[in-house]
Phi, psi and omega in degrees: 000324176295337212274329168333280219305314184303278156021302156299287168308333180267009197246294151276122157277111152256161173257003199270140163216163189297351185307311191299008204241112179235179206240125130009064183302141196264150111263093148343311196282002200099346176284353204167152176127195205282346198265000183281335179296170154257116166216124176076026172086045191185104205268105195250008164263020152301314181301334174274002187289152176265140178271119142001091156338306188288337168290001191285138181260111158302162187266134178245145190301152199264114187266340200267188186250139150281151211043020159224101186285144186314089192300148183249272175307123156241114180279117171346128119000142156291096184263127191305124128021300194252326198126152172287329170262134171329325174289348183276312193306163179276158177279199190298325191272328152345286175293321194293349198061058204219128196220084188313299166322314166272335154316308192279342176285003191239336182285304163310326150318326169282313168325302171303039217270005138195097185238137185289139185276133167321073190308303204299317170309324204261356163274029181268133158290072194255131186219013160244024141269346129000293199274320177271029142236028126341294224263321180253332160335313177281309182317304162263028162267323200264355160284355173249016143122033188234122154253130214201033175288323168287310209248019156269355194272276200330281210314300192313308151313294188324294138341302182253006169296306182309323202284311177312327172310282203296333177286344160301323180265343187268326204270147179280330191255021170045171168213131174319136162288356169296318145307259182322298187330308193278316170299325191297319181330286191309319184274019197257005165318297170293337175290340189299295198017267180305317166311318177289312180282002169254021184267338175253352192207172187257105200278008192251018170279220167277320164305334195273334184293314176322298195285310152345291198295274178331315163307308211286338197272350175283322186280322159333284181280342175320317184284323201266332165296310162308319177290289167323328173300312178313312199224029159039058156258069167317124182051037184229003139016296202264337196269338154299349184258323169331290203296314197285314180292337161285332149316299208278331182282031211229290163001280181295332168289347172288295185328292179302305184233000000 
C-alpha cells in the first residue's frame, strides 16, 4: 500500500491541497459578498434595488377571443327594394312586364284601324301578346291540317329583322327591336281570321281572294299606324306599309294553301 502511495505522489506534483477548499459565503442582501461584483456583464447587485409602484406599466386584461379578432367594421345589412314582408312586393305580372290592360288596349287598336293609336303604349316592349297570338295562328293552321309552326317562327323572325332595319333608316328617333317585334305581333290578329275561315271553307276561289286581299291590307295598315304614331313619322304611312303587307302576304299564302 505504501508502495501505491510513493507511486502516486511521484506520478503528479501539485500545490493544491484539500486545506484550500472553503465553502463561500452568498450575500443575498446587497451589502456585499461575491454577487455584489458583476460577473459575465451582469450586475446581480441589482436585483435587489426598489421599484416605485407608478413606474411599474399595469397588464391590462385581454378582452378578445381566440383566434377570433375583434371586428372593427360591421356591415350594414341589405335592406329590400319592397319591403320585409310578402305584402309589399308587386305582383308576379308586374315583374314579368305582362301588363293586361295595355294588352287589351293594343288589341283593340288593331281590331279598330282606324281609332287612333297611344304612341307611348304602343312603344312598349310587350311580347306576351304576341307570342300567344302565334301560338294560335299556328294553332288553326294545324286545325286545317298544316303544321306550319317552324316557319310561322321563322318567318316572323325573319320579318321583323328586316322591318327593324328599315325603320331604323327611315325614323329620326330609331326603334327597339323589341317594339318592332311587338307591334308586328299585335297586328298579326286578322290573320287568326283568316287562318280560322280556312278551317271551315277553302280560301283558293274568288272569295278567298277577296277576303285574303282585305286581311292583308287591315293588318298592314293597322301595323303602319302604329309604327307612325310610335316613331312620330308624318306622312309616311304608305311607305311603311309597303314592307308589312309584303310580311303579312308571306302569312296569307300559309293560309290559303
Amino acid at each position: 500500500m505504501s508502495g501505491f502511495e510513493n507511486l502516486n505522489t511521484e506520478f503528479y506534483q501539485t500545490s493544491y491541497s484539500i486545506d484550500d477548499q472553503s465553502q463561500p459565503s452568498y450575500d443575498y442582501g446587497g451589502s456585499g459578498g461575491p454577487y455584489s461584483k458583476q460577473y459575465a456583464g451582469y450586475d446581480y447587485a441589482q436585483q435587489g434595488r426598489f421599484v416605485p409602484a407608478d413606474m411599474m406599466q399595469p397588464q391590462q386584461p385581454y378582452t378578445g377571443q381566440i383566434f377570433q379578432p375583434a371586428q372593427a367594421y360591421t356591415p350594414a345589412t341589405p335592406q329590400p327594394f319592397y319591403g320585409n314582408n310578402f305584402e309589399d312586393e308587386p305582383p308576379l305580372l308586374e315583374e314579368l312586364g305582362i301588363n293586361f290592360d295595355h294588352i287589351w288596349q293594343k288589341t283593340l287598336t288593331v281590331l279598330h284601324p282606324l281609332k287612333v293609336a297611344d304612341g307611348s303604349i304602343m312603344n312598349e316592349t310587350d311580347l306576351a301578346g304576341p307570342m300567344v297570338f302565334c301560338l294560335a295562328f299556328g294553332a288553326t293552321l294545324l286545325l286545317a291540317g298544316k303544321i306550319q309552326f317552324g316557319y310561322v317562327y321563322g318567318i316572323s323572325a325573319i320579318g321583323c329583322l328586316g322591318m327593324f332595319c328599315l325603320l331604323n333608316l327611315m325614323s329620326m328617333t330609331g326603334v327597339s327591336f323589341g317594339c318592332v317585334a311587338s307591334v308586328l305581333g299585335y297586328c298579326l290578329l286578322p290573320m287568326i281570321l283568316l287562318s280560322s275561315f280556312a278551317v271551315i271553307f277553302s280560301l283558293q276561289g274568288m272569295i278567298g281572294i277577296i277576303l285574303t286581299a282585305g286581311i292583308i291590307g287591315w293588318c298592314s295598315f293597322s301595323a303602319s299606324k302604329i309604327f307612325i304614331s310610335a316613331l312620330a313619322m308624318e306622312g309616311q304611312q304608305l311607305l311603311v306599309a309597303y314592307p308589312c303587307a309584303l310580311l303579312y302576304g308571306v302569312f296569307a299564302l300559309i293560309s290559303v294553301f
